[in-house]
ZADRENGU-805364 format. One record per residue: residue number from 1; residue in three letters; y, x, z of N, C-alpha, C in turn. Coordinates in steps of 0.02 Angstrom, whole numbers, plus 32768, in hexadecimal, padded with zeros to 4 digits. Layout:
! ZADRENGU-805364
+-----+------+------+------+------+------+------+------+------+------+------+
| pos | code |   nY |   nX |   nZ |  caY |  caX |  caZ |   cY |   cX |   cZ |
+-----+------+------+------+------+------+------+------+------+------+------+
| NUM |  ALA |    Y |    X |    Z |    Y |    X |    Z |    Y |    X |    Z |
...
+-----+------+------+------+------+------+------+------+------+------+------+
END
This chain:
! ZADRENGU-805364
+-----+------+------+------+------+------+------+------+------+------+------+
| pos | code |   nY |   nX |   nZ |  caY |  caX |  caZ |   cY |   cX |   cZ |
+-----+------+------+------+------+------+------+------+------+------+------+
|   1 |  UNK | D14B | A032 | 7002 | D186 | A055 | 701A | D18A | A050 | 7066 |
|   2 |  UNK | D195 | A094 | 7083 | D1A3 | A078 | 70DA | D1D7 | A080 | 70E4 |
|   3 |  UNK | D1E8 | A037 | 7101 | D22E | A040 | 710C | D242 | A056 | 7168 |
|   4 |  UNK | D289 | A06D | 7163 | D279 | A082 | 71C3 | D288 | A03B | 71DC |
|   5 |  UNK | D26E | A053 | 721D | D26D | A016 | 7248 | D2A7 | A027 | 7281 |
|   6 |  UNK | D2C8 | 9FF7 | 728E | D306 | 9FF9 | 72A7 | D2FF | 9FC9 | 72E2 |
|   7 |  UNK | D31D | 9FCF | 7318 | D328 | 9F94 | 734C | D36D | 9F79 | 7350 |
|   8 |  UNK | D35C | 9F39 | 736D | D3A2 | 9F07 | 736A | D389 | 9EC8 | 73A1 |
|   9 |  UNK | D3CF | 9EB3 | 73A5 | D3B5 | 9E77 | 73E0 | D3B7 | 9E2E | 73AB |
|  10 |  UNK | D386 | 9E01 | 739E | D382 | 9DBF | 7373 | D3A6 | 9D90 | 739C |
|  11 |  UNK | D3D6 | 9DA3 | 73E2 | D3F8 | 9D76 | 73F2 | D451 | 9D8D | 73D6 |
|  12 |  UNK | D448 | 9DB5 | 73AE | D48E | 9DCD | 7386 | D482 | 9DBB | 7356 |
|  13 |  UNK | D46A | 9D83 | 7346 | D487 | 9D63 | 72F9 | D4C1 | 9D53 | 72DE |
|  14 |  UNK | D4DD | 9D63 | 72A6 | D51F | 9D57 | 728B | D515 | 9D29 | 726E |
|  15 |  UNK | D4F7 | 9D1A | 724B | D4C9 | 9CE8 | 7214 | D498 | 9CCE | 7229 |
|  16 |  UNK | D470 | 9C9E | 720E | D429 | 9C95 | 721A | D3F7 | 9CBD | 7206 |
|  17 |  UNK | D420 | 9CE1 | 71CB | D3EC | 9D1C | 7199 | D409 | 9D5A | 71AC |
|  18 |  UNK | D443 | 9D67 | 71DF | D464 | 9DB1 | 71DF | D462 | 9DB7 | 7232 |
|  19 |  UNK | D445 | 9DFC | 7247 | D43C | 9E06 | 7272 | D46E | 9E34 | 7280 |
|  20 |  UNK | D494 | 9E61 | 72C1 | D4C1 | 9E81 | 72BC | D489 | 9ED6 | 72C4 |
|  21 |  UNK | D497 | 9F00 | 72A1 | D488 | 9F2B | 72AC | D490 | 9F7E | 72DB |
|  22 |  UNK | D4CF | 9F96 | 72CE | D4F5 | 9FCE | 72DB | D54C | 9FB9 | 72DB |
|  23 |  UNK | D573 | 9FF2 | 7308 | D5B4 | 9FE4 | 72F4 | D5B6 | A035 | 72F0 |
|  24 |  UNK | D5A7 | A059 | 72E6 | D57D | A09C | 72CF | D562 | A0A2 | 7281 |
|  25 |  UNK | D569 | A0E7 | 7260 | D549 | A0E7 | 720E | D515 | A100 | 7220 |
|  26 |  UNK | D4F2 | A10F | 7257 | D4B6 | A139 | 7256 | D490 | A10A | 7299 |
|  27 |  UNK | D444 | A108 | 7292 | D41F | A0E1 | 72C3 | D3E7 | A0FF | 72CC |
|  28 |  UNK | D3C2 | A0FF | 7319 | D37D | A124 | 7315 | D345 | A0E9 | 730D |
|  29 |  UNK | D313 | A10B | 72D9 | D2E0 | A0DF | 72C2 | D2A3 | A0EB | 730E |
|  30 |  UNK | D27D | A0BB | 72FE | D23F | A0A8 | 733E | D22A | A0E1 | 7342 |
|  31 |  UNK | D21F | A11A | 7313 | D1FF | A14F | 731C | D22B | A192 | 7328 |
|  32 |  UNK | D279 | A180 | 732C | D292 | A1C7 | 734D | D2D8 | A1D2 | 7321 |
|  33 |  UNK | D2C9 | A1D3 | 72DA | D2F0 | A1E2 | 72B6 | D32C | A1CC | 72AC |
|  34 |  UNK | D36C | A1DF | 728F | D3A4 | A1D2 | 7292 | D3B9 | A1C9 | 724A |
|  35 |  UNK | D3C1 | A183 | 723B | D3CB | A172 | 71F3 | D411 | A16B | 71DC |
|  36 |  UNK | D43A | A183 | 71B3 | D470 | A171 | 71A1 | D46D | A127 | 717D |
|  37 |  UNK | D491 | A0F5 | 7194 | D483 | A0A9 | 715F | D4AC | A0AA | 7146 |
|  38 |  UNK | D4AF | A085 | 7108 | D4DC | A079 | 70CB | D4B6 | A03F | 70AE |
|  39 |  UNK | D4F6 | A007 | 707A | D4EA | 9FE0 | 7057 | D4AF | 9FD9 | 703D |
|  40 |  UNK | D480 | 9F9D | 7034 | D44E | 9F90 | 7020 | D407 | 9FC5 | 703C |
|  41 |  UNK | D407 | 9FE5 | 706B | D3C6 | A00D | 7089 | D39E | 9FEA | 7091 |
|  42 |  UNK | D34E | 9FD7 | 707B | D32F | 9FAB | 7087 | D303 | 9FC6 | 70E8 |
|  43 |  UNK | D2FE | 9F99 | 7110 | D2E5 | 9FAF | 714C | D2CD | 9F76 | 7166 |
|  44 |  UNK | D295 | 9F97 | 71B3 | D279 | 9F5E | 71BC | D29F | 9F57 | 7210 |
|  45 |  UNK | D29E | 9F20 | 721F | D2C0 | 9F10 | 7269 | D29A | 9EFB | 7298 |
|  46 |  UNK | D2AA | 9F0D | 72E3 | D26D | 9EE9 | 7304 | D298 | 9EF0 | 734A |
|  47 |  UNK | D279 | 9EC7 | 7393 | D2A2 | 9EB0 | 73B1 | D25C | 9EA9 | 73EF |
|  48 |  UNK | D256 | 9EC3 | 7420 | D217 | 9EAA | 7455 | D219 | 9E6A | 7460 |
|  49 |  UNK | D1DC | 9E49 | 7477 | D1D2 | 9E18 | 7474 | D179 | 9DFD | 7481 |
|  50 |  UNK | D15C | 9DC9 | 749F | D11D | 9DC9 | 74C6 | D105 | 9DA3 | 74A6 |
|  51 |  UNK | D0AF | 9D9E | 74A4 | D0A2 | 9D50 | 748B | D09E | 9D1A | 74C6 |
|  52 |  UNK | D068 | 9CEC | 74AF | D063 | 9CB8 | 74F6 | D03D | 9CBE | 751E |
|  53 |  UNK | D015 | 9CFF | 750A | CFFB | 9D20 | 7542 | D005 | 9D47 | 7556 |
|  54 |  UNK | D044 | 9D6F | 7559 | D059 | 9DA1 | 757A | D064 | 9DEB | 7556 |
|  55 |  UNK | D03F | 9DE6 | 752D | D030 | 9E1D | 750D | D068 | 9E3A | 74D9 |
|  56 |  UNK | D082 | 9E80 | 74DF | D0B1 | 9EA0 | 74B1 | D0B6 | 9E7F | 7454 |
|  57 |  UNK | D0DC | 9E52 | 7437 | D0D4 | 9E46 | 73FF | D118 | 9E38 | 73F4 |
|  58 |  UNK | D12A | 9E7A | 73C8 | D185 | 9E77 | 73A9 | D197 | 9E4B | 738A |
|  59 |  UNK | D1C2 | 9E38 | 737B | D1E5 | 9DFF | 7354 | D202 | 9E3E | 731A |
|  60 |  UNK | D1F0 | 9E2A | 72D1 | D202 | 9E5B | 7297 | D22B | 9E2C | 7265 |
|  61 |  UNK | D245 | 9E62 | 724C | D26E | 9E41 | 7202 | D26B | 9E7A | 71D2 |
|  62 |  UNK | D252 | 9E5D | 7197 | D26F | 9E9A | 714C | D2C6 | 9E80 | 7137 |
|  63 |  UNK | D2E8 | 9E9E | 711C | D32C | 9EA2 | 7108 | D34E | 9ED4 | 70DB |
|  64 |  UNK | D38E | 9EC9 | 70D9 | D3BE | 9F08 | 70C9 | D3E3 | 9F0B | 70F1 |
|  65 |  UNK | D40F | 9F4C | 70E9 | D43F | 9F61 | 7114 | D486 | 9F42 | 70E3 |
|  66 |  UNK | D4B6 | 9F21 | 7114 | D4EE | 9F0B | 70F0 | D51B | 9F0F | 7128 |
|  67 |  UNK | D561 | 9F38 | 7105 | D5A2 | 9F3F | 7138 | D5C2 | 9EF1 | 7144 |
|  68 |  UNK | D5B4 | 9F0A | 717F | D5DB | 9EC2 | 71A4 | D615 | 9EBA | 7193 |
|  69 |  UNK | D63D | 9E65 | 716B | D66D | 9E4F | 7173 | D683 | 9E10 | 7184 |
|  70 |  UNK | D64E | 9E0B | 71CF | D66F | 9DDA | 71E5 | D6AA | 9DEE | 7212 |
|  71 |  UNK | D6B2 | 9DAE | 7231 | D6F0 | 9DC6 | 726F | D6DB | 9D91 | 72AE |
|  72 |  UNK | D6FE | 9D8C | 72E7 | D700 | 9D6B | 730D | D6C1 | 9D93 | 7346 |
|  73 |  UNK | D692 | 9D79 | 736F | D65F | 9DA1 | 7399 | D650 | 9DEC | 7377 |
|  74 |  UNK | D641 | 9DEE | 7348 | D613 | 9E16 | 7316 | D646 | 9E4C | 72F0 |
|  75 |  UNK | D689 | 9E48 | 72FB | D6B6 | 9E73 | 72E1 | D6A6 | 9EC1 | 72E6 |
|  76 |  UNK | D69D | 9EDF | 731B | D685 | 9F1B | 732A | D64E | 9F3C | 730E |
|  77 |  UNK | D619 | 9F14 | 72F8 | D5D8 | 9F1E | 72B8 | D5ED | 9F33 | 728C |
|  78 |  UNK | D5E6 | 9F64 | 7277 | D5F9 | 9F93 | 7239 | D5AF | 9F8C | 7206 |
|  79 |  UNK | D587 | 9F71 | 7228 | D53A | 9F75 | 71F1 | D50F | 9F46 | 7204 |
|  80 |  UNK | D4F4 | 9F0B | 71D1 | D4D1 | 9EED | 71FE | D4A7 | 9EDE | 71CA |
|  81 |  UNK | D46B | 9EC0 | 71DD | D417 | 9EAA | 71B5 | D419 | 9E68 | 718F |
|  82 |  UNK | D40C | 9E6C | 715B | D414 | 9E13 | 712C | D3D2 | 9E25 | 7123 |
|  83 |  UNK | D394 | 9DFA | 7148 | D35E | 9DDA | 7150 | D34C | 9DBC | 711C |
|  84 |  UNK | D312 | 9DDD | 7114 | D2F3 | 9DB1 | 70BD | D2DD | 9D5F | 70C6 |
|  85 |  UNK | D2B7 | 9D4E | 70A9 | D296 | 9D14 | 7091 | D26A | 9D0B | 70CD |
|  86 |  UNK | D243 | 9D3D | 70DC | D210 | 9D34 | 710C | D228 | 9D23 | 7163 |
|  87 |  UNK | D258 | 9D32 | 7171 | D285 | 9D31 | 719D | D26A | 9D4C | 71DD |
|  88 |  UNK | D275 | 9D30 | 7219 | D258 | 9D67 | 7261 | D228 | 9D40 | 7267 |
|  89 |  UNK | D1E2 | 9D79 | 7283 | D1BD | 9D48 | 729F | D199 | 9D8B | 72D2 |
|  90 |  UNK | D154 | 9D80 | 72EB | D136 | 9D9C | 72FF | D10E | 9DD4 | 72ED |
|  91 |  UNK | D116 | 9E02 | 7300 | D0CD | 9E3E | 72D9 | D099 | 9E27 | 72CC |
|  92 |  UNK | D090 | 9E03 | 7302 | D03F | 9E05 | 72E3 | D027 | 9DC7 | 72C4 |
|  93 |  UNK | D053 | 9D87 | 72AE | D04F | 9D65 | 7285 | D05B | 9D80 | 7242 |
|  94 |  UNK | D07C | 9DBE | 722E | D088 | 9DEA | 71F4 | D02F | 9E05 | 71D4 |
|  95 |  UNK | D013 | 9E18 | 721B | CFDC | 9E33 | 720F | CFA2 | 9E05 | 720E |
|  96 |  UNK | CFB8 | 9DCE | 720B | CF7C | 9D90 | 7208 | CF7B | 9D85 | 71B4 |
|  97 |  UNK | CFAD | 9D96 | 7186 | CFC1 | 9D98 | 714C | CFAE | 9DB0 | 7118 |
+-----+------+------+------+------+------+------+------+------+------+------+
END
């Protein structure tokens, strides 16, 4: 299944497992498109990020899409990412896999 790929900042964590996503129902994926989100959308997340040598290597997450109910910083998030099992890491540690 491909899921779209969405950007987000991994320094907006709500959770340790929930990233904040949109305060918006619609988001543009890495490749252009304009996705309407809703409950449970499975997608993938990703965030720039270098290795230790310098070199372009994103920081990724698989997830779902879940309406935000927290409150306090994060109130304004209307949609945010609950991060699977595998949690954030690097691309290309994904592809060492």
């Amino acid at each position: 299944m491909n899921r779209p790929r969405l950007y987000v900042d991994f320094n907006e964590l709500i959770e340790p497992n929930l990233v904040a996503l949109s305060k918006d129902d619609t988001k543009l994926t890495l490749t252009g498109e304009n996705i309407l989100l809703r409950e449970g959308l499975p997608i993938e997340v990703y965030s720039d990020d270098v290795s230790d040598k310098g070199e372009p290597d994103d920081l990724i997450a698989s997830g779902v899409v879940e309406r935000n109910s927290n409150t306090g910083w994060a109130s304004h998030v209307k949609w945010s990412c609950r991060i699977d099992g595998n949690g954030i890491r690097h691309e290309s540690d994904s592809k060492q896999n």
